[in-house]
N, C-alpha and C positions, 0 to 999 in steps of 0.2 A: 599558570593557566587561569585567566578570566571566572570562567565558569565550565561548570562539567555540562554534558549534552546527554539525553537521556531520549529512547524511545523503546518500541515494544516488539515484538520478534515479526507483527504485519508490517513493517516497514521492508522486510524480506532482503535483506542486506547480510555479503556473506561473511562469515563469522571470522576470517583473517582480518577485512577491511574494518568491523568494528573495535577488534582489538587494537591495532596497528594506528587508528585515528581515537582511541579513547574514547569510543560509543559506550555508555552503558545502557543495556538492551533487558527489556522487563520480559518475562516469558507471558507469551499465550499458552490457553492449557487448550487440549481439546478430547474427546474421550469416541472410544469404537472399543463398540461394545461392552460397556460398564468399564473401562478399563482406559483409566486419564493416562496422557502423555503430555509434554513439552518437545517444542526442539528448540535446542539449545546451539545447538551445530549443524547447520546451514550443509557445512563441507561432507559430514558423514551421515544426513540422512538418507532414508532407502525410498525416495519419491515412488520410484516405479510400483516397488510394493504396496505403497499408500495406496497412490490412484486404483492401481489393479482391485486393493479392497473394496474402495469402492464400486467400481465397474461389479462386482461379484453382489452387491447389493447388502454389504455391512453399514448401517446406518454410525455417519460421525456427526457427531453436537459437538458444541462451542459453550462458554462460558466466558463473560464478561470479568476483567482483573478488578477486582474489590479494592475498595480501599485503604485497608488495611496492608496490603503487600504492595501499592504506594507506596504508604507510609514506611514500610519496613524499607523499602528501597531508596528514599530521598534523604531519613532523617539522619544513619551514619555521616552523608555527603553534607549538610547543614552543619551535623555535631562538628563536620571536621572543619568549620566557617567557611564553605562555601556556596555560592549561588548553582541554581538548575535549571538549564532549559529544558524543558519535555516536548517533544514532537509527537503527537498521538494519532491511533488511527482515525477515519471520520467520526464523529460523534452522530453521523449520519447512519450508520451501517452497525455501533455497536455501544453499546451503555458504559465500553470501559472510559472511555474520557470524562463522563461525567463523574467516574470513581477516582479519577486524578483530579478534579475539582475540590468533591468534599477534601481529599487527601490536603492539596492547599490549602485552603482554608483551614484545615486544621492546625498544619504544621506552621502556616504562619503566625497563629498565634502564639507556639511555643519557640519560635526564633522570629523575633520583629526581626533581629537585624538583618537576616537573611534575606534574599528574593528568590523568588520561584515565579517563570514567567512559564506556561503553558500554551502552546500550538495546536489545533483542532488542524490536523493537515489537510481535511478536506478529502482527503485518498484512502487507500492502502498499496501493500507490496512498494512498486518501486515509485506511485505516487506520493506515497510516504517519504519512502528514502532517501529520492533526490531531493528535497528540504533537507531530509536529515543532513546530508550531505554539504547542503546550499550552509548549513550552519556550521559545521565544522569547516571550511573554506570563511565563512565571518569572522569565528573565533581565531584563526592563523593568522587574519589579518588585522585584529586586537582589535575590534569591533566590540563594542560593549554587549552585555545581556541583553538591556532593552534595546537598543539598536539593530540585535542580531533578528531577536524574535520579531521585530515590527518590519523589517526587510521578510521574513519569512511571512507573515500574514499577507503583506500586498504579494510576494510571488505566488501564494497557493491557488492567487483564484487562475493564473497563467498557466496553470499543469494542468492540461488533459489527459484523460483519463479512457482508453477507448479499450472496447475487447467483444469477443464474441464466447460463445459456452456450446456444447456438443449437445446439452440438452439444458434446459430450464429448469425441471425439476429439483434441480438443490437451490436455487437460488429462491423457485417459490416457497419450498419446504422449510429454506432460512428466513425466509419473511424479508429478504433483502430488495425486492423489487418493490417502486415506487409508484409504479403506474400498472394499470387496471390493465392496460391491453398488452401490457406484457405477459397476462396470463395465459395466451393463447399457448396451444405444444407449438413443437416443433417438429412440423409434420412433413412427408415428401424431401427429405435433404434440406428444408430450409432452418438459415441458423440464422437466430438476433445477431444482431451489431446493438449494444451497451456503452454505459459512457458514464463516468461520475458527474452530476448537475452542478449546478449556482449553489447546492445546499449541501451538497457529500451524499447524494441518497443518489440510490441505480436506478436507473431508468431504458429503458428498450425504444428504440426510437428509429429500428428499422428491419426488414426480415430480409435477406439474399437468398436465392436457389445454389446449394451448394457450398462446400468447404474450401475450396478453392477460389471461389467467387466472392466468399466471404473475405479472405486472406487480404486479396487483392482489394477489395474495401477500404481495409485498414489502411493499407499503404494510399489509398487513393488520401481518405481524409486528413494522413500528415503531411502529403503532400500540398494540400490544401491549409493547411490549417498551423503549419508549424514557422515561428519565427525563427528565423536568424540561427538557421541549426549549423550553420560550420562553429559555431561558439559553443554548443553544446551537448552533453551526455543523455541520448535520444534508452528508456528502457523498455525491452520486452519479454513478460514472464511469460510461462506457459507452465501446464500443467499435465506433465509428461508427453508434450508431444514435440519435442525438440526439433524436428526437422522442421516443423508449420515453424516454427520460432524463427529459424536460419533463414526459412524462408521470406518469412515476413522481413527481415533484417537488410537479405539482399534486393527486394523490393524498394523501399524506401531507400537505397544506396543509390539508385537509378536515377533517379532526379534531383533529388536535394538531400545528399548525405550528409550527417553530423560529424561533428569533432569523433563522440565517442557513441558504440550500440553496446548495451551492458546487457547480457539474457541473462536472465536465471529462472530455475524451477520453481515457481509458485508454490510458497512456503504453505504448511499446513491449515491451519487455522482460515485463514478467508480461502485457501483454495478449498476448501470443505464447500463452500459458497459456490463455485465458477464452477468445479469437476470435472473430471479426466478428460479434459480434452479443451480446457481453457486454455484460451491463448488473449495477452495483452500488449498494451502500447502504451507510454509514457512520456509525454513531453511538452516543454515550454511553447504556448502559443500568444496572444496576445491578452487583455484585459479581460475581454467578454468571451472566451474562445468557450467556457462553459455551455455556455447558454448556447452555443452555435448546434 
């Protein structure tokens, strides 16, 4: 094996397909009510309970991975001489990738001969992932380190990133919105439409009458906006609200269906961000599809 592949549990990828491709995955912590947790296992967490705590109005916080548990997690993979790709969440949305910088920087001075290339994916959950994914599909194909990750930089500006949230409030309370008129409620049924920018930071950039009007949104804009999807693996998370998900899925099958629709539950940590009743969309569009 070339090089090992490494990201963080916001890549929200389920914990068979990590093991099974040789992901090594750094834990997000997040804590309700004075009281830290990790998920580790994707397969056996209790989403419903999560969300439901929230919905009951238990406040969860986030913490940023230090550098120091980097280091703890890169340097066995060095000692044992080999290279790391690291895929991380946006450096837009969260301070951990800047703690996988100093971590390089350190560690490369106690292995010159090693490399360590780092990825700012620009995303999270399966914005993330599918990179992570795009790199183990490199490494199969005996794609170099630096070859793998510089293919991963020019795809990430190509991932969209589109979603809507049941309410605002966690996302204002996370400091995760980037724009000023996102701060209005959401008042009367009406839900934002969201999207990760040209820079990894959230932005709001339209309001819909209605959840189901919203839904139908989303499918409208991949219809619009998604390249060459019979070639590929279209994702959409949600945040315990599984049938919006289905939903969403047999929507965009209507017009211009992908290869593959992968759902999964909106892992903890940035669903802390979205809240109960987040639902997303993930897929390759063209150069500028950001900015669209």
């Amino acid at each position: 094996m070339s090089f090992e592949i490494m990201t963080d549990t916001s890549a929200n990828l389920p914990t068979p397909m990590t093991k099974e491709k040789n992901i090594k995955v750094i834990p997000l912590s997040y804590v309700v009510d004075g009281a830290a947790h990790v998920c580790l296992d994707t397969e056996d967490f209790d989403y419903k309970g999560y969300y439901d705590t929230m919905k009951l109005g238990n406040l969860v916080t986030t913490s940023q991975i230090n550098p120091q548990k980097y280091m703890d997690e890169m340097e066995p993979i060095l000692r044992d001489g080999k290279d790391i790709l690291f895929v991380g969440m946006s450096a837009g949305i969260s301070g951990s990738f800047a703690s996988a910088t100093i971590a390089q920087e350190q560690l490369q001075e106690e292995y010159p001969d090693r490399k360590i290339r780092l990825v700012d994916s620009m995303g999270a959950s399966l914005g993330e992932g599918l990179l992570v994914l795009k790199a183990v599909e490199c490494r199969e194909r005996d794609m170099s380190l630096d070859d793998t990750a510089d293919e991963l930089l020019r795809r990430r500006m190509n991932i969209y990133q589109l979603f809507t949230v049941d309410d605002l409030m966690y996302l204002r309370r996370g400091g995760r919105l980037s724009n000023a008129a996102a701060l209005v409620g959401v008042l009367l049924h009406i839900k934002p439409l969201l999207k990760g920018n040209e820079h990894g930071k959230i932005v709001s950039f339209a309001k819909i009458r209605g959840r189901k009007a919203v839904i139908e949104q989303l499918a409208k804009h991949y219809d619009e906006l998604v390249v060459s999807p019979e070639t590929q693996v279209v994702g959409i998370s949600h945040c315990n609200c599984r049938e919006d998900a289905e939903r969403l899925a047999e929507l965009i099958k209507r017009n211009r269906p992908p290869m593959e629709i992968r759902i999964v539950e909106h892992e903890p940590v940035t669903g802390s961000y979205l809240g109960p009743g987040g639902l997303a969309i993930y897929f390759a569009g063209d150069e500028d599809v950001r900015c669209r």
